[in-house]
GUDOVO-907540 format. One record per residue: x, y, z of N, C-alpha, C in turn. Coordinates in steps of 0.05 Angstrom, whole numbers, plus 5000, padded with zeros to 4 digits. Layout:
XYZXYZXYZ
...
END
This chain:
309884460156310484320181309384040180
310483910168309483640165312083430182
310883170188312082940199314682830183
313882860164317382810143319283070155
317983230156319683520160321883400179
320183360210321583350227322883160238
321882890220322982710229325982720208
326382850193329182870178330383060196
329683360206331883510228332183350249
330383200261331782950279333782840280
333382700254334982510238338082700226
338482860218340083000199342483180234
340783250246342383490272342283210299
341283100301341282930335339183060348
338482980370336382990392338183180411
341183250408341883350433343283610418
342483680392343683900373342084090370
338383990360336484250365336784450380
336384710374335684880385334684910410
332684780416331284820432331884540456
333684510454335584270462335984330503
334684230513335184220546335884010563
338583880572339383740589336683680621
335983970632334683960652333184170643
330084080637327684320632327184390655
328284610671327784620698325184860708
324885050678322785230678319685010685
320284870662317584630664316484530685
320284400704318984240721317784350739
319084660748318384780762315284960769
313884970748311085030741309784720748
310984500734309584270739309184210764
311984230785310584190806309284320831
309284550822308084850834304684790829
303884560800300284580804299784270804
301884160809300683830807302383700831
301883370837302983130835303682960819
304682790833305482560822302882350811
300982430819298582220807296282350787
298282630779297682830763296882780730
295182710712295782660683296882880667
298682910657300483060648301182970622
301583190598301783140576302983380569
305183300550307483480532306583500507
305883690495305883760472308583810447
308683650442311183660418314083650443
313283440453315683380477317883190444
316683100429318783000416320782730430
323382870430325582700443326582830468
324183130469325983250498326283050523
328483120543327283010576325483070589
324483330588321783270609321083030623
321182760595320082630613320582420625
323482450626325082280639325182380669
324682620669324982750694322282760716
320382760688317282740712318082410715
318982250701318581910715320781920738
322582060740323982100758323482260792
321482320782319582430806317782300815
316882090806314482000802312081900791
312182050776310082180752309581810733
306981740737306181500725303981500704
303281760706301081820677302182100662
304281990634304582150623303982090603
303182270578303482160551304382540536
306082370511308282580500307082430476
305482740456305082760440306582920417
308182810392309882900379308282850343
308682960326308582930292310982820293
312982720306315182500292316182210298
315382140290316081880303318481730308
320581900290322981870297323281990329
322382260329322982330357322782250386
319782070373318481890401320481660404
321281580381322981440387325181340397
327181620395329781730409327581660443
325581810446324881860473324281610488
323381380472322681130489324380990480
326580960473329080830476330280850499
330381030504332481210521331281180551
328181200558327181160583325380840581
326080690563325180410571322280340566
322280170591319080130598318080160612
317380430613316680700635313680720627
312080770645309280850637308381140628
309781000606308681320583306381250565
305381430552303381360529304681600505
305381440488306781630464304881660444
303781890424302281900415303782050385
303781960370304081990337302182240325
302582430338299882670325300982850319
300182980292299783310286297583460308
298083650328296683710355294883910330
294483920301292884130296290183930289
290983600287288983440282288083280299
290183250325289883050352286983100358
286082810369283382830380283882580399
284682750433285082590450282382460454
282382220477279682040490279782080511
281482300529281482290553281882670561
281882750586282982980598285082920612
286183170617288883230624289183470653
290283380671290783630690291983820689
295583750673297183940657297383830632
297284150616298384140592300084240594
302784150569304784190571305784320553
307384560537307584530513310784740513
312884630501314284940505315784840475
314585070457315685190441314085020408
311884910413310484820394308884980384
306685100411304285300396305685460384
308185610376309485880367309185880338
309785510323308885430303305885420286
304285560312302085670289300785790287
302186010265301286190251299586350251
297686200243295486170230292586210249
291186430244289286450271287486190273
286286080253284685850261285385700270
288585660260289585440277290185510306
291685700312291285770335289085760355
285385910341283885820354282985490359
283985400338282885040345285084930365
286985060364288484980399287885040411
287185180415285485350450283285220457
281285130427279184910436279284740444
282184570438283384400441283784350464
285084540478285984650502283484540531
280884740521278584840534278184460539
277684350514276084070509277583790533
280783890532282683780546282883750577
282484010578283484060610280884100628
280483990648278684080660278284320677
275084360686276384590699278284650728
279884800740282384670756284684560751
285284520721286984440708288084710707
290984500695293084760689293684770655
294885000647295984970619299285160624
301685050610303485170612304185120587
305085420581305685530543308085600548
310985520533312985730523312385840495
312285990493313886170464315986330457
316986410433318886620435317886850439
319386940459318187240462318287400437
316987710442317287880423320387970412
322487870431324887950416326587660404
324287420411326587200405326387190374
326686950363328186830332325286930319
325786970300322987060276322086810261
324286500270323586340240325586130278
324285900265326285580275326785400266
328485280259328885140243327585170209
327985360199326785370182323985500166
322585530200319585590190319385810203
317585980199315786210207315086140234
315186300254313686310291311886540293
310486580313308786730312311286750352
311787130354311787150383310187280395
310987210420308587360435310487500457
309087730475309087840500307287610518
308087610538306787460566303287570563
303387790559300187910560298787750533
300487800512299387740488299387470484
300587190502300387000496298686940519
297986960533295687060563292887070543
292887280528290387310518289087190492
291587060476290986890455289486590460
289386530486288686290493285686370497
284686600499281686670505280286550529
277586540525275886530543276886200561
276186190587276385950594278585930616
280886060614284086090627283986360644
285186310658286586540683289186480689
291286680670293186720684294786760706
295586580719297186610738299586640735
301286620719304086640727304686750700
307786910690309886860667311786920680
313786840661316586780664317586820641
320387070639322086990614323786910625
325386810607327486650596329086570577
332086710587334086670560335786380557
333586250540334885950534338885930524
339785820530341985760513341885580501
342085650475342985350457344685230461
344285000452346884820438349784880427
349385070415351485160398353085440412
350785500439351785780451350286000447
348986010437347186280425344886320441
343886450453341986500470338586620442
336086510462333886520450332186570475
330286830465328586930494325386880488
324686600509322786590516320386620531
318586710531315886760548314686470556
314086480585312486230600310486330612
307786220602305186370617304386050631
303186060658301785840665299285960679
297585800659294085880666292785730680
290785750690289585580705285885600690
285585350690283185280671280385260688
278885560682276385610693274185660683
END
């Protein structure tokens, strides 16, 4: 999972061909604005070229930053919404080392990409180090019956309980949500939405 990786499926399929491809993220917005405002700091994890965040500036929303490994993708994304007060950030989230906290985290369909338990636990630290307490965190993944692999690579799924408890100490679940995404192409993909609240 490297930054060449994905800045070539960018490049090679379009921003509006991925998989994971949403006209209106309306699961998102709808968690987003169920624990925040508009004067909320809010941050997307592997938002890429999605809209999300065309849609929080469309609400309002004046402290965002969308952190992506591609820089093609940030790119599609600040073309497209101008000179909007975003903060775009060029990171692998397994090496990011923000300078600030965050009220929401955002992330749908990045953590699924890893694997790997340490890495997993250095997101959750990540997580803990990020958000304060009263903060929110909102995770998609594929559920236990969605895709085994995306684009290519290996996912790790979860159940609502099981992606609830991988985040460990620190979080209180409040909410999940599944959801059968449709692709691009027509094909449906079933995801899990947990939103925690950071205590």
């Amino acid at each position: 999972m490297t930054a060449e990786y994905w800045d070539g499926r960018y490049a090679d399929i379009g921003d509006t061909k991925v998989s994971w491809y949403q006209e209106s993220p309306d699961i998102s917005l709808m968690l987003i604005d169920k624990v925040s405002d508009v004067r909320a700091g809010v941050v997307d994890i592997g938002g890429g070229a999605g809209r999300l965040v065309d849609h929080l500036l469309l609400r309002g929303y004046h402290d965002i930053t969308v952190v992506d490994l591609s820089q093609h993708a940030l790119n599609v994304a600040r073309d497209r919404v101008g000179l909007a007060p975003v903060h775009w950030v060029v990171s692998d989230v397994r090496e990011w080392q923000p300078d600030r906290t965050f009220d929401v985290w955002h992330d749908r369909a990045a953590y699924h990409f890893l694997t790997d338990p340490d890495e997993q636990r250095h997101y959750w630290d990540l997580v803990r180090a990020s958000v304060p307490h009263g903060g929110h965190v909102i995770v998609a993944t594929f559920a236990e019956d969605g895709p085994e692999m995306c684009s290519g690579l290996p996912v790790h799924r979860y159940s609502a309980e099981g992606l609830a408890a991988s985040m460990g100490e620190g979080f209180e679940a409040v909410e999940s949500i599944r959801e059968e995404h449709m692709t691009p192409t027509g094909g449906t993909q079933s995801f899990v939405w947990v939103l925690a609240r950071r205590v």
